[in-house]
Legacy VTK file of the C-alpha trace (Angstrom):
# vtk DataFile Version 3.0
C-alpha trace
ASCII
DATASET POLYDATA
POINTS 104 float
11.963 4.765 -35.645
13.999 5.543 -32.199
17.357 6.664 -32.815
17.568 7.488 -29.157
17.464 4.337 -27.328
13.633 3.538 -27.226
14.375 2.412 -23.615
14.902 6.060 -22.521
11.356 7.330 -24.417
9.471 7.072 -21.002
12.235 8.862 -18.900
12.371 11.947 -21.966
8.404 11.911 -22.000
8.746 12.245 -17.615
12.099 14.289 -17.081
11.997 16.189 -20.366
15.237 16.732 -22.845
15.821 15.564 -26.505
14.835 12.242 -28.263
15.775 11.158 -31.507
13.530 9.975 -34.547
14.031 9.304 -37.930
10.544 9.005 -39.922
9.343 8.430 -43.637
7.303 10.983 -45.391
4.253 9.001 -45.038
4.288 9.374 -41.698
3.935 13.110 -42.006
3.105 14.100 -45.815
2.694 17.838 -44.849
6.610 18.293 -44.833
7.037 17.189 -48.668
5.524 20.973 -49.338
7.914 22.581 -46.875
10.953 24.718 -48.537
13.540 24.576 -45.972
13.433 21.247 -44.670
16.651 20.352 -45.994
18.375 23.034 -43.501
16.113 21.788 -41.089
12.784 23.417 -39.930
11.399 23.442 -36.186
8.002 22.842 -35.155
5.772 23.442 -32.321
3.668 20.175 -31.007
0.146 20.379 -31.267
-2.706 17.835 -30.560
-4.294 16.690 -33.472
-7.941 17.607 -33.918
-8.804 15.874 -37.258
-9.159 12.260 -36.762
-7.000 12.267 -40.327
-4.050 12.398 -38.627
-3.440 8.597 -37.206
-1.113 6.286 -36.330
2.651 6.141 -34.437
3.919 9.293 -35.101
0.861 10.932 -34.237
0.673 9.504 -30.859
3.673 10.613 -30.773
3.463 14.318 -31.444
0.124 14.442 -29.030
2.534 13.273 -26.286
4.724 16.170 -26.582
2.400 19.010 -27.013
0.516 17.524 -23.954
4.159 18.619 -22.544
4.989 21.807 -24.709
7.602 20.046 -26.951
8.654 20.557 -30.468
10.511 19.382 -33.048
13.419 19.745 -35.206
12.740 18.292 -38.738
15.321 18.102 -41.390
15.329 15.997 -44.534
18.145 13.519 -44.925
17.207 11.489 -47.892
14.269 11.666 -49.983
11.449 10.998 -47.823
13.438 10.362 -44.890
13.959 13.289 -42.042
15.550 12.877 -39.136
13.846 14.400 -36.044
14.977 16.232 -32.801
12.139 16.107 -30.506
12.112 18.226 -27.369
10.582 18.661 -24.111
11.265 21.858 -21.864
12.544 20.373 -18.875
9.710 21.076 -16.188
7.217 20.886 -18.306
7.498 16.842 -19.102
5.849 14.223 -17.098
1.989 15.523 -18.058
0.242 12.090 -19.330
2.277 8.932 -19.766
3.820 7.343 -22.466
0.781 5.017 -24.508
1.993 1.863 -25.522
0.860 2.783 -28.874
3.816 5.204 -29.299
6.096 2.838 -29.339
7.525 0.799 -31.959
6.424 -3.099 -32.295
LINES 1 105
104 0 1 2 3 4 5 6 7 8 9 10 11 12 13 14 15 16 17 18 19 20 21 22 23 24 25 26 27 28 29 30 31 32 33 34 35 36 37 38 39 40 41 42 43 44 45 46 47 48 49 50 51 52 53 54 55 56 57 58 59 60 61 62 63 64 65 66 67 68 69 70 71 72 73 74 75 76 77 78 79 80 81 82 83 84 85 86 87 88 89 90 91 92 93 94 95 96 97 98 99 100 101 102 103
């Protein structure tokens, strides 16, 4: 879910800056086994390989390592994290935002 208006998604994925998410552990199961994702825990964006690794928030996180972003997990309820995505200003605007990224 967009915390950040969802509006501005395109103009973060083109101009670069920070967007903000809050997702359910389902939509990323790996962080349950991370340690410090209560203090909060960044990652670097990379394209998923494995076709195991589907749906919204995927799309999402191919978007921004097509641009070099990351993100800034931290758990805020169980199962819940809020996320800090970001894109290095300069290095946004490589692909365009997929319909598919966005919430319905």
């Amino acid at each position: 879910m967009h915390l950040t208006n969802v509006l501005r998604f395109d103009e973060f994925l083109n101009k670069g800056g920070r967007h903000l998410f809050e997702i359910t552990a389902d939509e990323m199961p790996e962080l349950q086994n991370v340690q410090d994702v209560r203090q909060g825990i960044s990652i670097a964006c990379k394209p998923s390989v494995a076709p195991a690794r589907q749906g919204t928030w995927a799309g999402i996180v191919d978007q921004l390592a097509a641009r070099n972003g990351s993100c800034l997990y931290k758990q805020v309820a169980s199962n819940t994290y809020r996320v800090v995505c970001i894109i290095p200003q300069g290095t946004a605007g490589a692909g365009t935002a997929s319909p598919a990224s966005r919430p319905r």
